[in-house]
N, C-alpha and C positions, 0 to 999 in steps of 0.2 A: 603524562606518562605514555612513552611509547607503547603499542597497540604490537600485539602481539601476531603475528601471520602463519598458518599453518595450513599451507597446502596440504588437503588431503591427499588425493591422488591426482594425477595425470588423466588429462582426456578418454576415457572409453569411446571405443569406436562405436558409432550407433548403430544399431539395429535396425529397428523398423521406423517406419515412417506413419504420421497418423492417419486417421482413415476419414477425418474431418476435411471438410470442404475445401479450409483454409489451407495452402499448402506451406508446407514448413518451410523456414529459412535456410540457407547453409550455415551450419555453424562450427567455427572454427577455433583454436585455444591459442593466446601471444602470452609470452611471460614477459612482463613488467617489470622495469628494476628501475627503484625510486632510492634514491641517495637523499639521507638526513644529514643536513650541516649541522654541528654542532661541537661542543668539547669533546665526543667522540667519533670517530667517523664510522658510523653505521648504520647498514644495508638491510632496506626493507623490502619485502620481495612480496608482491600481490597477483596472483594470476587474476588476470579480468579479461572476462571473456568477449570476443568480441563476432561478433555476428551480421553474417553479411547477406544479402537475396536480392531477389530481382526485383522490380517493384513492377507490379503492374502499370501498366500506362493507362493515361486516364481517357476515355473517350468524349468528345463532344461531339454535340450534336452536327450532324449537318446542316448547313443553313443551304435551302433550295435557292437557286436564283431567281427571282420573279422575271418575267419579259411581257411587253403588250405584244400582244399578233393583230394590235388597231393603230394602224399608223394614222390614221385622224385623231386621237384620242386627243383631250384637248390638256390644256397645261394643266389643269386643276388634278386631274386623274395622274399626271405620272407626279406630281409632289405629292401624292395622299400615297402613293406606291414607294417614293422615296424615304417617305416619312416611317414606315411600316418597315420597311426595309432596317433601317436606325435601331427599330425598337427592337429585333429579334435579335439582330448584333449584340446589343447592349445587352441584353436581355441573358444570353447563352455567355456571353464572358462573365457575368455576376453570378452565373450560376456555375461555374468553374472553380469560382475561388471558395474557401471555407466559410461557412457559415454558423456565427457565434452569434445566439440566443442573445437579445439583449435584458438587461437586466429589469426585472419588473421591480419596484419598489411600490409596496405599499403596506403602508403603519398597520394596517385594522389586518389584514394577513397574517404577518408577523407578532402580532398581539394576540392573537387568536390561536395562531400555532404555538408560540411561546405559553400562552395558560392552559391548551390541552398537554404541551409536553409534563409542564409544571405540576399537574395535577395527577396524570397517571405515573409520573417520577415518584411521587407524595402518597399517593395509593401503594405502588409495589414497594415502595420503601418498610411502610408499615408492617404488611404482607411480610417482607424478608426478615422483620425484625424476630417474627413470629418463629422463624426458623431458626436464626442465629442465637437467642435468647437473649438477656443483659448482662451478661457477666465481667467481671473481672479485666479477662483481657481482651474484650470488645472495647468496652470503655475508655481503656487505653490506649486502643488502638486507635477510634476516634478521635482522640482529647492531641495526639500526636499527630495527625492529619490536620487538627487544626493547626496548629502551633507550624505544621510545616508550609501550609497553603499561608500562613501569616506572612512568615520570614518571604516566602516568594512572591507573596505579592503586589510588589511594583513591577516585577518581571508578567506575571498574569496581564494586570493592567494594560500593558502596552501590548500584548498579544492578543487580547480581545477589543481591544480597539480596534487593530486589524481585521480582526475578524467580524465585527458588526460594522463600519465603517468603509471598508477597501471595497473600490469600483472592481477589482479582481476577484474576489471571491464570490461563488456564486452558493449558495445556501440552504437545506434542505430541498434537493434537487429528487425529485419523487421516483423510484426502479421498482417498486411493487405496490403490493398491495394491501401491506401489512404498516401499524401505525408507526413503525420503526424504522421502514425500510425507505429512508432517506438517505444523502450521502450530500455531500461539500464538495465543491470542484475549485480551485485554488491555481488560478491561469496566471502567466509570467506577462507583464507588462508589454513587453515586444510580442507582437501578436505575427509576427514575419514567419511564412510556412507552418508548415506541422510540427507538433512538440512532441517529445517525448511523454511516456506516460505512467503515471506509478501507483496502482490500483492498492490503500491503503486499509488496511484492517486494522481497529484502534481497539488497544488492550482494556483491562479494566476485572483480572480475576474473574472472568465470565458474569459478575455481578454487578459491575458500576462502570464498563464502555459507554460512548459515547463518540460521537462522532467528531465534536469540537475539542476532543485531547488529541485529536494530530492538528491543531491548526500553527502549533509553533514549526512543526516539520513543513508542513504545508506553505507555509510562508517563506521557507531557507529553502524547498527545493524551487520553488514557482523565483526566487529570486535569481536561479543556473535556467531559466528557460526549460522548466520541466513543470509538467501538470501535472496537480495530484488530488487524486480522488481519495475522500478520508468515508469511504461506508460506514453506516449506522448498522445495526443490527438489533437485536430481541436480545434481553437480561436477564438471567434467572431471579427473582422466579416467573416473569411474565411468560418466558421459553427456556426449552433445556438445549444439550447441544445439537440435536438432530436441525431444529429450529434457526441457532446461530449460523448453523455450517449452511445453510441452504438460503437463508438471508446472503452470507457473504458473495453467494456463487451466485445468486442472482444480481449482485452489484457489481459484480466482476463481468456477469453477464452485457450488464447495462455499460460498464464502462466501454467491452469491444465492441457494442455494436454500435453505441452513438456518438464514442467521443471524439469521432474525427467533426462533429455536431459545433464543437466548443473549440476547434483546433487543435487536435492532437492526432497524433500518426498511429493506428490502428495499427501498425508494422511493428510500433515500440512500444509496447506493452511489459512495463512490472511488475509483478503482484510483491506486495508487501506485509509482514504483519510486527505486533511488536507485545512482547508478552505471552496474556491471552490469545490476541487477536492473531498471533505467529503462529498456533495452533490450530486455528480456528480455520485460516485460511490453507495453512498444509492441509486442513482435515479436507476442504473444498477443490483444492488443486488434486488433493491424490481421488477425490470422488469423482472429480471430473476423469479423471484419468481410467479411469476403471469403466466409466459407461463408453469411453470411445471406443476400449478393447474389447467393449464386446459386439460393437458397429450395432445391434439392432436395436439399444437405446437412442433415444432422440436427444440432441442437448443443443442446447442454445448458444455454447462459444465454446472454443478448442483449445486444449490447452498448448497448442502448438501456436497460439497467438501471443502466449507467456515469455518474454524473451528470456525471463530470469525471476526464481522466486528469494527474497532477502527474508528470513526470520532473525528476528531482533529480540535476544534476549529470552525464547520462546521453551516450554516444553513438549517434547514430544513423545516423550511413554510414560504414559500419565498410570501404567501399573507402577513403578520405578518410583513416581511422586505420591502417590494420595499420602503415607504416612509424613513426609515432607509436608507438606499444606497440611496435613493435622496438624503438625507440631506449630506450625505459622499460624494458627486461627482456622483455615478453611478445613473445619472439623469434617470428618471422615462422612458424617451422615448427611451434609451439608453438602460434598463434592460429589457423593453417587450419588446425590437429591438431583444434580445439574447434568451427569454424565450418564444419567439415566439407566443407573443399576453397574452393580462392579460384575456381572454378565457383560456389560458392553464397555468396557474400558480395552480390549481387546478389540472392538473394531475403529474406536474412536483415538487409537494410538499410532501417527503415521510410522512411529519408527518401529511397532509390530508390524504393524501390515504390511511392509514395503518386504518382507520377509516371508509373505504368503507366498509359495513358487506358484497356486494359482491366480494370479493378479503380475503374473515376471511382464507381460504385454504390456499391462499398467506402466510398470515402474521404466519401461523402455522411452515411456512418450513422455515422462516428464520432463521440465528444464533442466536448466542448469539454477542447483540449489549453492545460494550464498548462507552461510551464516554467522552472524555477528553476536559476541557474548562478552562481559566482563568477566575478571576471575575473582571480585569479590563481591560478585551477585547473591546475595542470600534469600532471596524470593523463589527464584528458580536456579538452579545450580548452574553453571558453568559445564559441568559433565554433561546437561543432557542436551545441550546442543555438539558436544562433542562424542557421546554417543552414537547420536543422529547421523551425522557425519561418516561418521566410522560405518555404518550400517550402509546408508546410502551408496559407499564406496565397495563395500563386499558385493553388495547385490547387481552394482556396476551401473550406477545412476553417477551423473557428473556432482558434485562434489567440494565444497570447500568452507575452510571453519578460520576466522577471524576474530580472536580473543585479543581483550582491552585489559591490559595489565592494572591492576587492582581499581580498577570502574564496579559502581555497584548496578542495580537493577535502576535507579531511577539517572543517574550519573550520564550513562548515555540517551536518555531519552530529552530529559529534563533541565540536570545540572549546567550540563557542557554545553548545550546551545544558548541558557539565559549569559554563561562567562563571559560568551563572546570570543573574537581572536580567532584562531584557528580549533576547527571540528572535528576532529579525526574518523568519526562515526558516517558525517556527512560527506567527507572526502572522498573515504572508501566507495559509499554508494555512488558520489554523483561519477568517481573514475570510472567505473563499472558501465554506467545508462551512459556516457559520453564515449566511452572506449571508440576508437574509430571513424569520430568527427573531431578533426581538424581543428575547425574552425571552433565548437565548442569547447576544447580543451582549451584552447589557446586564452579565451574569455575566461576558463576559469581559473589560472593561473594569473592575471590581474585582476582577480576577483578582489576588493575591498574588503580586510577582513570584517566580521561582524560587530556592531556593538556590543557592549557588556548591557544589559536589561536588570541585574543585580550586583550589590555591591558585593564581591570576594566571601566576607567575613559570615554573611549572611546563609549565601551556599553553602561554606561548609559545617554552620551550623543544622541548616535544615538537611544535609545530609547524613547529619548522626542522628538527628532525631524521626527522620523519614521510617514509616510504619511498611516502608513496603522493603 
């Protein structure tokens, strides 16, 4: 089904500039006209933004010239002088080029990290159970999740092969200091220059994230030459959202400052989120935003490093939804249990806040917000990513809302990548992080489409009986 495009508004001129170290890019707005062949001919229209700057230049070092002032000196002394000479050379050119961690393997590590995750999974599981109680439509909702993770799992399968076996994947990669604060880095095969980068936030109801639910994404964007970090974060009830949003900003953290570390270009920065995690990370982008307007907080990355923020499917005025997640399961007592009192659903909602006139500073330094929704999402509505949008657009933030005509909440994350063929989800994104390289569009236009990982029949049975 064609995807539906709805330019919010037209570039605002910017304001101010951020007050962070990092200096912003220039950024500028092309409108896109992509022509679908088909039995009808019709015009799909995507502003993607495309964004240009100088790039600093890199310095190396000076290499000093050695000379003898002993013109007796005997042969031995100038080959030990030539020899040294060799090594600083060599030495300052390897240190020019990117430098990608190699991969440690070892079993008893991995066994060890897999039975601590295992066990405090098993511990707060219980814990939440205590919260949720056994009811009726828990039950169901379970017994559905199984039945769906069934039908897909040949598709799982082949995805987690990937993901425990690929020399590209690099695997609870450590950004803090907390037992959660892990994240996945997911490098494209050609390791030629610096890659693009897409700082991933993985949904999950604020209750059952995880980091390894973006690895199917991870895989489809690392196959266009773009790296992507999938952050781990804290789950209620282990942490509430004060916890989540400062885990994600510290992974964000960690993605600008080392992942030029792994080969990615510190210049191309995306923050991403999908669901939950699309919340989770507006909540972390608009707080970053907030401490740089007022310059005398200290923060550890700029959100002027953000080329562009994509919410996938996400809410963002969570006053709007709590009786919506009642009616869906995540009972009322259960969501100000996570949201830490319906006193703070008002600051934990970016599409309030972005409406405070004291934070207007704030809302000047953010990106450029993409957002992507279906319109027969029943988890999280469709409205409130067009809400958002709409808000963003009055307060005079850049702006824009891309709806997937009758796609549900699992459909784009889930369905449409195991199909195979063309992505419409993935399309969008990767036009967008490629907008104005050349040469990477041109590779993704003979791109191969993707294999099918499930049979037809299979999908769309798990997507009528999908509990989300």
């Amino acid at each position: 089904m064609q995807s539906q495009i709805l330019p919010i508004s037209e570039t605002p001129p910017s304001s101010t500039s951020s007050s962070s170290s990092s200096s912003p890019s220039t950024m500028g707005t092309k409108s896109m006209l992509f022509r679908e062949r088909g039995n009808q001919g019709r015009f799909l229209f995507l502003s993607s933004m495309l964004f240009g700057g100088e790039k600093a230049m890199e310095k190396r070092p000076l290499l000093s010239r050695a000379s003898s002032t002993n013109t007796n000196s005997n042969r031995n002394n100038m080959k030990l002088q030539e020899q040294r000479r060799r090594r600083v050379n060599s030495d300052s050119s390897l240190s020019s080029l990117p430098s990608i961690p190699p991969r440690q393997y070892s079993l008893k590590r991995d066994v060890g990290h897999a039975a601590a995750e295992t066990y405090l999974l098993t511990r707060l599981s219980f814990k939440l159970l205590r919260y949720l109680g056994v009811g009726y439509r828990w039950i169901t909702k379970f017994l559905a999740l199984g039945f769906y993770a069934m039908l897909l799992f040949p598709g799982f399968v082949k995805v987690g092969y990937y993901y425990f076996f690929s020399s590209q994947v690099r695997r609870s990669v450590v950004y803090g200091d907390q037992p959660r604060n892990r994240l996945d880095l997911y490098l494209p095969v050609n390791s030629n220059g610096p890659k693009p980068v897409v700082a991933f936030v993985t949904g999950g109801a604020w209750i059952i994230g995880y980091k390894a639910w973006g690895s199917l994404l991870g895989q489809q964007l690392a196959e266009r030459e773009i790296i992507v970090a999938c952050i781990d974060y804290r789950n209620f009830p282990q942490g509430t959202i004060s916890d989540m949003v400062n885990d994600a900003s510290q992974g964000i953290s960690f993605v600008c400052n080392k992942i030029a570390e792994y080969g990615g270009d510190p210049n191309r920065i995306y923050l991403m989120g999908q669901s939950a995690g699309a919340h989770i990370s507006a909540c972390a982008l608009l707080d970053q935003a907030i401490k740089e307007s007022r310059e005398k907080e200290s923060v550890s990355w700029s959100v002027s490093q953000i080329k562009a923020y994509f919410g996938i499917s996400g809410g963002y005025n969570l006053i709007d939804l709590v009786d919506h997640f009642h009616g869906r399961g995540l009972y009322r007592s259960i969501f100000l249990s996570i949201m830490e009192g319906e006193e703070s659903l008002r600051r934990v909602s970016p599409e309030v806040m972005v409406q405070d006139l004291s934070i207007r500073d704030a809302v000047s330094l953010l990106p450029p917000i993409i957002l992507f929704h279906g319109t027969a999402d029943y988890s999280i509505p469709s409205d409130a990513s067009k809400n958002f949008a709409e808000t963003l657009r009055r307060v005079g933030a850049q702006s824009e809302l891309i709806l997937y005509e009758g796609k549900t909440h699992t459909d784009l994350f889930i369905q449409d990548p195991m199909r195979g063929g063309r992505d419409e989800l993935l399309e969008d994104i990767v036009a967008v992080i490629h907008a104005g390289d050349e040469e990477a569009l041109a590779k993704d236009v003979i791109a191969p489409p993707r294999k099918r990982f499930v049979p037809d029949f299979m999908l769309e049975l798990a997507r009528k009986i999908s509990p989300f």
